[in-house]
N, C-alpha and C positions, 0 to 999 in steps of 0.2 A: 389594899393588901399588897403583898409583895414577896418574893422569893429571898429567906436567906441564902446566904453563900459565906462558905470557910475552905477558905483554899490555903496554900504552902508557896511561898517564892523557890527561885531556885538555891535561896540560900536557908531555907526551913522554915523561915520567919512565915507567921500566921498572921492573911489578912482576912477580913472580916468586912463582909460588904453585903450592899440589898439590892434589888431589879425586878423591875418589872418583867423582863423576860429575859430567863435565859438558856441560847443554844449550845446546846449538844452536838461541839463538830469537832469531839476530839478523838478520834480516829474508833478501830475496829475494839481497841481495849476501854472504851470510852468511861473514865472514873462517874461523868455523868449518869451515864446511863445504869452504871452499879447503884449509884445511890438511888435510882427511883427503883429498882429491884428490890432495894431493903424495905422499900416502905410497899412496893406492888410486887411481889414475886413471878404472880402467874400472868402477866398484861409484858412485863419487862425482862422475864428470862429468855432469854436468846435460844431460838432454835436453829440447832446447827447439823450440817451434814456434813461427811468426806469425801470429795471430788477427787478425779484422781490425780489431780495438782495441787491438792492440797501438802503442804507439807518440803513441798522442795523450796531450796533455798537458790536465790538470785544473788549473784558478785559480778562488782562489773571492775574490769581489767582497763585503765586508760591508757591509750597507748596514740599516739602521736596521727593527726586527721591526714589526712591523704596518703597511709602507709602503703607499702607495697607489697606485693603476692610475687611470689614465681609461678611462673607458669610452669606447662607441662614441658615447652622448649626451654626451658630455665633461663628466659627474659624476665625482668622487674617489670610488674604491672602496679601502676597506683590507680588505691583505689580514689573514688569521690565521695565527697560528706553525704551527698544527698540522694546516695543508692543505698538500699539495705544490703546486708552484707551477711552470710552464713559459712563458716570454715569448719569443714567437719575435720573430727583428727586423726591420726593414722592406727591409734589401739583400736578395737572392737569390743573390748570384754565387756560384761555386766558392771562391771566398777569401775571400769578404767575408759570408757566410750564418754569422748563430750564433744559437743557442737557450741560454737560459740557464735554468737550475734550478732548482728549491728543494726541499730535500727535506723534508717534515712534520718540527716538533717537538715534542717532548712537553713539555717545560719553556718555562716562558713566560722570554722572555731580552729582551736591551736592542738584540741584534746578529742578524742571520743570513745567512749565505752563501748567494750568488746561485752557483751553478757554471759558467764555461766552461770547455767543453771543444771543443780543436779538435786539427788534425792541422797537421805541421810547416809546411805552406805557408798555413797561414790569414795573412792581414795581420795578424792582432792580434799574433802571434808576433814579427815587426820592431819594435815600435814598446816605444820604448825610457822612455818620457817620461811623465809621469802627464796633461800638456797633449796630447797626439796621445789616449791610450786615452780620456780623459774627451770629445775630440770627437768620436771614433767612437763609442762608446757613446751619447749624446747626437742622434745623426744618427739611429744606427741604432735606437733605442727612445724614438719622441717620444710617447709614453702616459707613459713613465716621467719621474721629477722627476730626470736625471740631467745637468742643466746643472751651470755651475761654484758652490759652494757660497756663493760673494758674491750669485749671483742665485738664489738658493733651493732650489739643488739637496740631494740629500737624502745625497751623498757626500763630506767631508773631503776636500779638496786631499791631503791627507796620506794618505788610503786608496785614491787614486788612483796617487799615485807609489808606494804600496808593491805594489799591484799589477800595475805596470808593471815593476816593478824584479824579483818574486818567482820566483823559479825553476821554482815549479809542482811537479804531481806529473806524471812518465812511466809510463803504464801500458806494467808490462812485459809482457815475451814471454809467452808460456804456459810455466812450464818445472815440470819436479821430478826430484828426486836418486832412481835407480835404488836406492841402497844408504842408510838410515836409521842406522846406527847401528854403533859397531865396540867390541869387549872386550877386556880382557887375557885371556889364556888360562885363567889361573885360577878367571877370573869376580868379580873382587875390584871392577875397575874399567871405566870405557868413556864412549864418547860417545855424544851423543843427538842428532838433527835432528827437531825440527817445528816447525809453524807455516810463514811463507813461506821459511824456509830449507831445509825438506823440499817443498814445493809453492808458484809463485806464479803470478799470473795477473793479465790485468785484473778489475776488479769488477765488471762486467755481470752475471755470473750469482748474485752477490751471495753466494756460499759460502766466501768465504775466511774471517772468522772464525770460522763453520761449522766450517770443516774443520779452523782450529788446534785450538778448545776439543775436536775430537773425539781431535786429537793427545794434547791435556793429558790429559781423562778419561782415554784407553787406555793410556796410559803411567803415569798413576796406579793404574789399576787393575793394572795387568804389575807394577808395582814392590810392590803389595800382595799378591798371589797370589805371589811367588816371591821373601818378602826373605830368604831365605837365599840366594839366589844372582843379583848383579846380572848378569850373563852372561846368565841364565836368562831372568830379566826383559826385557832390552832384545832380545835374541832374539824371544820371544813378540811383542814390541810392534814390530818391522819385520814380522814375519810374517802380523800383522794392519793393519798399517795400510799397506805398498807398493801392493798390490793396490788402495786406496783413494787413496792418494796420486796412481797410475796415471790412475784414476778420474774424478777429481774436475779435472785436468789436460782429458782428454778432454771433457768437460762441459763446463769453460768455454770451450774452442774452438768448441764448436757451439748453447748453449745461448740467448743473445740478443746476441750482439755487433753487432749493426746497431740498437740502441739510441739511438743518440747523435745521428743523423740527420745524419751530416756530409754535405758538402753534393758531391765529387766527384761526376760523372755515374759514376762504377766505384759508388761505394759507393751509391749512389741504385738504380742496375741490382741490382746484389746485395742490396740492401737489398729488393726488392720478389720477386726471386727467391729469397730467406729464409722472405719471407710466404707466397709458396704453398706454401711444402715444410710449414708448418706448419699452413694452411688443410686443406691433401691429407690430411695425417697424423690431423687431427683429426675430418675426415669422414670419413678411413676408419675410424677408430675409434667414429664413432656406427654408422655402417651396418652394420659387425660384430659390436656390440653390446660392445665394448670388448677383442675380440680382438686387433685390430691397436693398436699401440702407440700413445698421440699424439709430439707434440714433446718431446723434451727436456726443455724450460724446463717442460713441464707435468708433466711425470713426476718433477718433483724435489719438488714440490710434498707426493711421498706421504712421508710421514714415518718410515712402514717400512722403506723401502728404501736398500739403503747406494747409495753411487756406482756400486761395481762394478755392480750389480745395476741400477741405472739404465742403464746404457752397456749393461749386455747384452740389456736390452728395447729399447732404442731404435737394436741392432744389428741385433735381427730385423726389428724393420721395414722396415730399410735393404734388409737383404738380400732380404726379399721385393719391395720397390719395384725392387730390380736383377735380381732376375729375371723380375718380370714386363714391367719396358722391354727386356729382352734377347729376350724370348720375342717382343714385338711387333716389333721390329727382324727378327729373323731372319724372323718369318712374312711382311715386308713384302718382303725382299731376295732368300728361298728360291727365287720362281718367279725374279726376272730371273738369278738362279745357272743356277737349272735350263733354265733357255731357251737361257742363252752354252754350257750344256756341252752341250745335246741340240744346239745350232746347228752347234757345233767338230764 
């Protein structure tokens, strides 16, 4: 047996082909993974949640590698490729606050992306025009040389409008597909999901290509241990990798998604009530002597441990922090209980 396929070129034209197997590595919108939905709904509908980075959009601004800063003495400092780099800017508003990035590189290059990221209501989102973004930018970062490039600025009129014009990346939902993978009966043939078509996420917690290559490895090794029977194989490989899939989901919900320092007074509030759950977590874990769990983001760090096994350390801490706020709640409310019912 075998797997039909009907796919579309890029120029419309219908090809029409058969496989023995085929993966599902085409991203978080995966057409694959729709189609095994039409025939499994409940194995293949994607469960999804809203993290709180869900939904902002990433542009990234090229601006020439070793560029310069003023300093505070108003000396030119250039930077280096291979430091990370963060320029907050001189507005403050809820709409008007952006921080822009740079992430180290290792390769010395001609070009390097500056990152915005904002959320749908930021201003920079309307503005259509590479004349509006180059004077906002210009306002809002006067250290930086980003005036119009007649008067020395260090940006292409032409890298302005493309970034005004560009679509950007939407960090999506948190989601992943309960069900990996389906066979013919025989075991002859089947399909496969990993990568962001079995699990996707924003990139805060930085493990999503983590967790494909961990897709690939497993799946390469299933299909090595059991090539007499691909059934067998793809079997094995949802079996071990769901539970992770699950996993790794869970994690980037709670792992550092207040990152990005967006500027609402919601995400500012939760953004500082993030920090202490992580302060908390990580003092109680020095005063216990490493009994109590830390954060998250810090337990991923161990390199032994899978997802699941993350999420299940960083559940008992949870559940001791809930019962020890429920213990102190009730010891607070017990007498004025017992006082209305001895009063009645």
């Amino acid at each position: 047996s075998s797997v039909s396929i009907i796919a579309r070129d890029d120029n419309g034209n219908q090809i029409d082909t058969t496989a023995k197997l085929v993966v599902g590595a085409d991203g978080y919108k995966s057409k694959v993974r729709q189609c095994l939905a039409e025939k499994d709904g409940k194995k293949f509908q994607v469960k999804k949640w809203t993290s709180p980075s869900s939904g902002l959009q990433l542009k990234a601004l090229q601006v020439p590698a070793g560029f310069s800063i003023k300093d505070v003495d108003g000396t030119m400092v250039n930077t280096k490729s291979n430091n990370g780099i963060a320029i907050r800017g001189a507005k403050d508003g809820p709409f008007d606050f952006l921080s822009l990035g740079g992430l180290p590189m290792k390769k010395s290059v001609e070009v390097r992306p500056l990152n915005a990221i904002t959320r749908p209501s930021h201003i920079l989102r309307s503005m259509q025009t590479g004349d509006k973004v180059q004077e906002f930018f210009e306002t809002n970062y006067p250290n930086m040389q980003f005036q119009k490039k007649a008067d020395g600025g260090i940006v292409s009129d032409e890298e302005w409008e493309r970034f005004a014009t560009a679509d950007g990346t939407i960090f999506p939902q948190c989601q992943y597909s309960p069900g990996l993978k389906v066979s013919s009966t025989d075991g002859e043939s089947g399909v496969v999901l990993l990568g962001d078509a079995a699990h996707a996420f924003p990139p805060d917690s930085g493990q999503g290509i983590n967790a494909g290559f961990q897709d690939v490895a497993q799946l390469d090794k299933t299909l090595k241990s059991n090539s007499g029977n691909l059934g067998s194989a793809l079997k094995e490989y949802e079996t071990v990798r769901a539970p992770e899939t699950r996993g790794v989901v869970r994690l980037a919900r709670f792992a550092a998604p207040y990152q990005y320092n967006q500027p609402l007074r919601m995400d500012r509030i939760r953004k500082k009530l993030w920090m202490a759950n992580v302060i908390m977590r990580l003092f109680l874990n020095k005063v216990t002597f490493g009994i109590f769990p830390k954060q998250i983001s810090m337990i991923m760090n161990d390199e032994d441990k899978t997802y699941g096994q993350i999420m299940r350390r960083a559940d008992m801490g949870t559940a001791v922090l809930t019962g020890v706020f429920a213990s102190l709640i009730l010891k607070c409310l017990l007498p004025v209980i017992m006082k209305r019912v001895v009063g009645i």
